[in-house]
N, CA, C and O atoms as a GROMACS GRO file, in nm:
protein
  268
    1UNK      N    1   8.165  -1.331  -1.055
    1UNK     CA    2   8.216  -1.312  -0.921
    1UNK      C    3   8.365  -1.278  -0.933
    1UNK      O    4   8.434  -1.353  -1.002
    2UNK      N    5   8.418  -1.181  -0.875
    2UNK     CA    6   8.528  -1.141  -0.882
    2UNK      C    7   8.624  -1.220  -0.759
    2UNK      O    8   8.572  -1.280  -0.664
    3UNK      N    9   8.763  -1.211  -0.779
    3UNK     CA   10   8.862  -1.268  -0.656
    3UNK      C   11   8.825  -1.270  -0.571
    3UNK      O   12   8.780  -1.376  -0.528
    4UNK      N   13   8.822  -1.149  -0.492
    4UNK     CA   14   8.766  -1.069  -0.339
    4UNK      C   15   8.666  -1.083  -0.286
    4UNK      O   16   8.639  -1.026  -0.180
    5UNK      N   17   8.556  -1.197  -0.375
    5UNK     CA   18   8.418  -1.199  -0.350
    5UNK      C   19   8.385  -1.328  -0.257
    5UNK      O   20   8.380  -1.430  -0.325
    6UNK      N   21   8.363  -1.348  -0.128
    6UNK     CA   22   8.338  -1.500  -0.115
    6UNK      C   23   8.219  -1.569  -0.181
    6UNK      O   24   8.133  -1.482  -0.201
    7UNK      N   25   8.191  -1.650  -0.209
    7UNK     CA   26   8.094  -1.722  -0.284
    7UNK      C   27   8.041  -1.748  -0.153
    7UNK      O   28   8.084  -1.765  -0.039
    8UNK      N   29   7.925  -1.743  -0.214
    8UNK     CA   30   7.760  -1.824  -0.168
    8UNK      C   31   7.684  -1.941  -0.132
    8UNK      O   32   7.589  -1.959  -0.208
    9UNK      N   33   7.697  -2.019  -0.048
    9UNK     CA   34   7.645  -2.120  -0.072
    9UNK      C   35   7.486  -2.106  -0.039
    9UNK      O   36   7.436  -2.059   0.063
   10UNK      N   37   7.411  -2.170  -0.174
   10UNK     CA   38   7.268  -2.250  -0.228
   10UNK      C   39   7.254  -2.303  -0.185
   10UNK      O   40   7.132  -2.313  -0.188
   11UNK      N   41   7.306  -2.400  -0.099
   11UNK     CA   42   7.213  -2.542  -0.087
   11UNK      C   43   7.071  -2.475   0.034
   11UNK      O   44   6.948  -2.477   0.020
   12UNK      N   45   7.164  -2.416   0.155
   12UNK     CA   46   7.024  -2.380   0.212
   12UNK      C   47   6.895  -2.288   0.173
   12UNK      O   48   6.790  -2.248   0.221
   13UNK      N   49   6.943  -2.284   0.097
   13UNK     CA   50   6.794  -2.148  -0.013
   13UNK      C   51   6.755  -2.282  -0.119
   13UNK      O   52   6.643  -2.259  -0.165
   14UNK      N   53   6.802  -2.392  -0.163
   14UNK     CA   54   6.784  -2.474  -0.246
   14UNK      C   55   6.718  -2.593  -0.150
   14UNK      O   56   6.631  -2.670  -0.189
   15UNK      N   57   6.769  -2.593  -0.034
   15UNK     CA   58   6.730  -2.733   0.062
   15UNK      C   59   6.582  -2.653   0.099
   15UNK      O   60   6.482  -2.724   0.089
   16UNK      N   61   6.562  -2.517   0.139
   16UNK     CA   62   6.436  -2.496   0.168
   16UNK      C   63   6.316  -2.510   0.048
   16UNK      O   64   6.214  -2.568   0.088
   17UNK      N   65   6.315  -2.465  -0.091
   17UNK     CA   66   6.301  -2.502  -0.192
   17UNK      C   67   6.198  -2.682  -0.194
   17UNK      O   68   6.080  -2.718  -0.202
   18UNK      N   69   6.311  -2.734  -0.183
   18UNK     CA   70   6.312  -2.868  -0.210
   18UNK      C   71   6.209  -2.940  -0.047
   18UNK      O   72   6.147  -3.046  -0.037
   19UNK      N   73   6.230  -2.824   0.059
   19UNK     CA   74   6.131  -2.913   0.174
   19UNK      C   75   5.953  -2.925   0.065
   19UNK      O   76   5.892  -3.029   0.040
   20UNK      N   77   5.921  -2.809   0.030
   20UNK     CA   78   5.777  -2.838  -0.032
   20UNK      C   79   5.751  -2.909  -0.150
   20UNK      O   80   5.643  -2.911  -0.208
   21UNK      N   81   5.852  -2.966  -0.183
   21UNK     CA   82   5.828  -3.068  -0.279
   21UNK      C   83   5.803  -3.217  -0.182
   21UNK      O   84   5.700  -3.274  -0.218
   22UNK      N   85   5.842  -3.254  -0.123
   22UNK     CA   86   5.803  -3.414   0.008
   22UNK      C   87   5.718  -3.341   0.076
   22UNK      O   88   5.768  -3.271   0.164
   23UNK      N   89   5.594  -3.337   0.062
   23UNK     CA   90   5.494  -3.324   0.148
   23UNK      C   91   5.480  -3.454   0.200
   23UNK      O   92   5.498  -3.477   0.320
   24UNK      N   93   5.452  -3.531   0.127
   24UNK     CA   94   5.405  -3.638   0.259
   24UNK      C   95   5.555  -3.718   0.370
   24UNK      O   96   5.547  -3.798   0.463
   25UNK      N   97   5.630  -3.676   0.330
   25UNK     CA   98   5.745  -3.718   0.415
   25UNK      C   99   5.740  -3.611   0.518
   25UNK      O  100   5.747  -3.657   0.632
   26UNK      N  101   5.730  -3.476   0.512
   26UNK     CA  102   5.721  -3.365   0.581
   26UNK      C  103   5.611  -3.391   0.682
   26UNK      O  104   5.645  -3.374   0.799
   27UNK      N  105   5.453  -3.439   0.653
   27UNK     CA  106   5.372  -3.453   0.725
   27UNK      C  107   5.409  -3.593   0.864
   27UNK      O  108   5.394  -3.594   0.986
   28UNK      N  109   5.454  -3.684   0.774
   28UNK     CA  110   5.488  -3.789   0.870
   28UNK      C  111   5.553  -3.762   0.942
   28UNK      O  112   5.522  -3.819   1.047
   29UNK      N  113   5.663  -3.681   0.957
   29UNK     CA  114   5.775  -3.661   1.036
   29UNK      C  115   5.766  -3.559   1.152
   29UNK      O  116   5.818  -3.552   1.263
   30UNK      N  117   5.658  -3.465   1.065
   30UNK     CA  118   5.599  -3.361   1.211
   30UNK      C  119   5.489  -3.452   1.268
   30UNK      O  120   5.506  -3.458   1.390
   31UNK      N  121   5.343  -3.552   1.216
   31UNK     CA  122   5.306  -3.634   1.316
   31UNK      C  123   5.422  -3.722   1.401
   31UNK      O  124   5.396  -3.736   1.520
   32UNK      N  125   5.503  -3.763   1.371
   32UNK     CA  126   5.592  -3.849   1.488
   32UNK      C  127   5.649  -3.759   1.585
   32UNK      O  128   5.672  -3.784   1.703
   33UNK      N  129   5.671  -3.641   1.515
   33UNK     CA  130   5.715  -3.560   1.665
   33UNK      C  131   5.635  -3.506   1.744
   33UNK      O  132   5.665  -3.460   1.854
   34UNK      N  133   5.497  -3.508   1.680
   34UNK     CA  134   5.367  -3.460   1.786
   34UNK      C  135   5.346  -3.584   1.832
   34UNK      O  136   5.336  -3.539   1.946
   35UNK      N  137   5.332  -3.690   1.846
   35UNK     CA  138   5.310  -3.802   1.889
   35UNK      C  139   5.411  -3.843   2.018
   35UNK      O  140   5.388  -3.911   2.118
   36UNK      N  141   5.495  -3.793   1.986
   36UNK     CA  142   5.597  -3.854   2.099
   36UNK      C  143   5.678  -3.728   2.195
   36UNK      O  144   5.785  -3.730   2.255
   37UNK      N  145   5.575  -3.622   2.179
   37UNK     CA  146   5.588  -3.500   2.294
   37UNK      C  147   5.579  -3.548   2.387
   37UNK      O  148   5.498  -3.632   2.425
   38UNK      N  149   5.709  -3.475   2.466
   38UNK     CA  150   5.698  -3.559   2.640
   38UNK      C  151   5.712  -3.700   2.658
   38UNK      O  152   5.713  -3.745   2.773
   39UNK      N  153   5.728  -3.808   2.517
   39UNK     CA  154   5.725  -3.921   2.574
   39UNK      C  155   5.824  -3.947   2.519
   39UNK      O  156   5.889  -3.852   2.477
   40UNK      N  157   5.880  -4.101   2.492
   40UNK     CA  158   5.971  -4.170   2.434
   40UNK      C  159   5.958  -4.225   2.349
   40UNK      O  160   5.847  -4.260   2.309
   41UNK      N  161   6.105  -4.261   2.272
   41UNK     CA  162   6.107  -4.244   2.113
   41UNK      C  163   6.119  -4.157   2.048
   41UNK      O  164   6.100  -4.043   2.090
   42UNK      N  165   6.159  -4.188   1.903
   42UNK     CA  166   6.241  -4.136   1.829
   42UNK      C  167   6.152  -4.104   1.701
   42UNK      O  168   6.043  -4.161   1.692
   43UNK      N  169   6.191  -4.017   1.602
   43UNK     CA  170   6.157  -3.998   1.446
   43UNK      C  171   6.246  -3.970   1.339
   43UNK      O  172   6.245  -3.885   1.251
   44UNK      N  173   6.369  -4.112   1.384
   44UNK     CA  174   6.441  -4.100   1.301
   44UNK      C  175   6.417  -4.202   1.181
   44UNK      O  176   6.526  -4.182   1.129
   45UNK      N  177   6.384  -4.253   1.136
   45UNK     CA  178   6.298  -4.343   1.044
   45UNK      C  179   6.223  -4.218   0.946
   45UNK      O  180   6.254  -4.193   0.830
   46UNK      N  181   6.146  -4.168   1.006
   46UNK     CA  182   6.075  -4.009   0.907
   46UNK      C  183   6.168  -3.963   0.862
   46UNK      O  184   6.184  -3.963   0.740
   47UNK      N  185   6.305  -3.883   0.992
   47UNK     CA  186   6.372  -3.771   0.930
   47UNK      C  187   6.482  -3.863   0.833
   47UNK      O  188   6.588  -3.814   0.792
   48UNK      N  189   6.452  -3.962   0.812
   48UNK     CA  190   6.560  -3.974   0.728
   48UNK      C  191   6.500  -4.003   0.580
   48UNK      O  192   6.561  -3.994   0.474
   49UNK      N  193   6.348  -4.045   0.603
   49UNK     CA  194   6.295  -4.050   0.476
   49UNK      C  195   6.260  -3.898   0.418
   49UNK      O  196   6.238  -3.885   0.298
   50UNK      N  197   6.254  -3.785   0.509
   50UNK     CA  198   6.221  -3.669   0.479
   50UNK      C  199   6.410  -3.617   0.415
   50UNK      O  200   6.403  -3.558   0.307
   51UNK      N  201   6.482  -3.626   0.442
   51UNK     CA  202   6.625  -3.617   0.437
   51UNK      C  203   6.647  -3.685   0.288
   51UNK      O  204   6.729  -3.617   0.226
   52UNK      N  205   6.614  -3.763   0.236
   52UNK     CA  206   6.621  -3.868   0.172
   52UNK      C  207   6.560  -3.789   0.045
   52UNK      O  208   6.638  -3.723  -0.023
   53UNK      N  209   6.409  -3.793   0.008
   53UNK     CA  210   6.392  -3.674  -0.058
   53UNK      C  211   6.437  -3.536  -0.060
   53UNK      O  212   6.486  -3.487  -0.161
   54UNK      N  213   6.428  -3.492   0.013
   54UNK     CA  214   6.497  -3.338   0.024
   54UNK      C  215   6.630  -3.353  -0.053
   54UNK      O  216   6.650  -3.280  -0.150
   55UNK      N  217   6.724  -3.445  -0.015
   55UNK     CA  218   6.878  -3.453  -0.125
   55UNK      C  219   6.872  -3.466  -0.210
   55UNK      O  220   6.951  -3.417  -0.291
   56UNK      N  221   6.751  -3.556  -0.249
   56UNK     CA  222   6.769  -3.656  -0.424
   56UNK      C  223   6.682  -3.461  -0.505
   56UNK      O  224   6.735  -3.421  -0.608
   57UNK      N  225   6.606  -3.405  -0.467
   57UNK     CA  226   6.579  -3.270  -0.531
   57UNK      C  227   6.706  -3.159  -0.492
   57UNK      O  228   6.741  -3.069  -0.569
   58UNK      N  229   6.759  -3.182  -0.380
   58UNK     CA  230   6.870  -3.042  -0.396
   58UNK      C  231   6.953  -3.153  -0.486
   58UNK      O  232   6.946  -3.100  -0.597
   59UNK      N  233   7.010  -3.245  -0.500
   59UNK     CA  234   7.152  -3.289  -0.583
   59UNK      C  235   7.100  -3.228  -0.699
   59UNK      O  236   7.162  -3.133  -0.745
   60UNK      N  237   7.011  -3.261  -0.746
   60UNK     CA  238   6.976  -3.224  -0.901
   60UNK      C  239   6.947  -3.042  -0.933
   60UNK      O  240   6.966  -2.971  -1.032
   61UNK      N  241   6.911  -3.025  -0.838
   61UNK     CA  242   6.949  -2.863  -0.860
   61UNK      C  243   7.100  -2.803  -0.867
   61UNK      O  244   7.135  -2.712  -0.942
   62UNK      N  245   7.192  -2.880  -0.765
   62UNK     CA  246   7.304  -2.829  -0.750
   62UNK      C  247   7.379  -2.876  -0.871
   62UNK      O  248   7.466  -2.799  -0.912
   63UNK      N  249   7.361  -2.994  -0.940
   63UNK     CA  250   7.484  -3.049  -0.986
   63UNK      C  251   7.426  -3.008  -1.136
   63UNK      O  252   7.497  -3.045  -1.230
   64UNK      N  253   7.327  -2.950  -1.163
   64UNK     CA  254   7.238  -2.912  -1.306
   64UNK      C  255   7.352  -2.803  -1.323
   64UNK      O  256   7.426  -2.808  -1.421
   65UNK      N  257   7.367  -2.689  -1.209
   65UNK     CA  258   7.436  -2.599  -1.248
   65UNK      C  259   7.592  -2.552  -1.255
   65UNK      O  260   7.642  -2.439  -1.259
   66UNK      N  261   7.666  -2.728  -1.256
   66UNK     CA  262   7.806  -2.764  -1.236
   66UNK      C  263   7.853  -2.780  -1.385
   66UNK      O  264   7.763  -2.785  -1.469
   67UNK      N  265   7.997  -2.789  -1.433
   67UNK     CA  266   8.009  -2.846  -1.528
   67UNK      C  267   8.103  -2.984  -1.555
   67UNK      O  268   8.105  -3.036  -1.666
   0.00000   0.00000   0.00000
């Protein structure tokens, strides 16, 4: 990459990547939001276990290619 070049950021091409690796965190988190269409309550308990995996696979992609 030259001076003039802005760099790129990976993580969102790396965070999408990393959603199909937590399937079952992915599934739970879209049933809680079909579940609670139109009603009340939350699926933050899922998105954070879905969040939770998704980081622990992008950190290790990102920081593999650091020195």
């Amino acid at each position: 990459m030259s001076d003039d070049e802005e760099p790129v950021d990976a993580r969102p091409q790396i965070q999408a990547e990393c959603m199909a690796k937590c399937p079952t965190q992915s599934a739970n988190y879209e049933s809680c939001k079909e579940r609670i269409k139109g009603g009340e309550g939350d699926c933050e308990p899922w998105f954070f276990d879905l969040m939770h995996c998704v980081d622990h696979c992008v950190a290790h992609k990102i920081f593999h290619g650091t020195k």
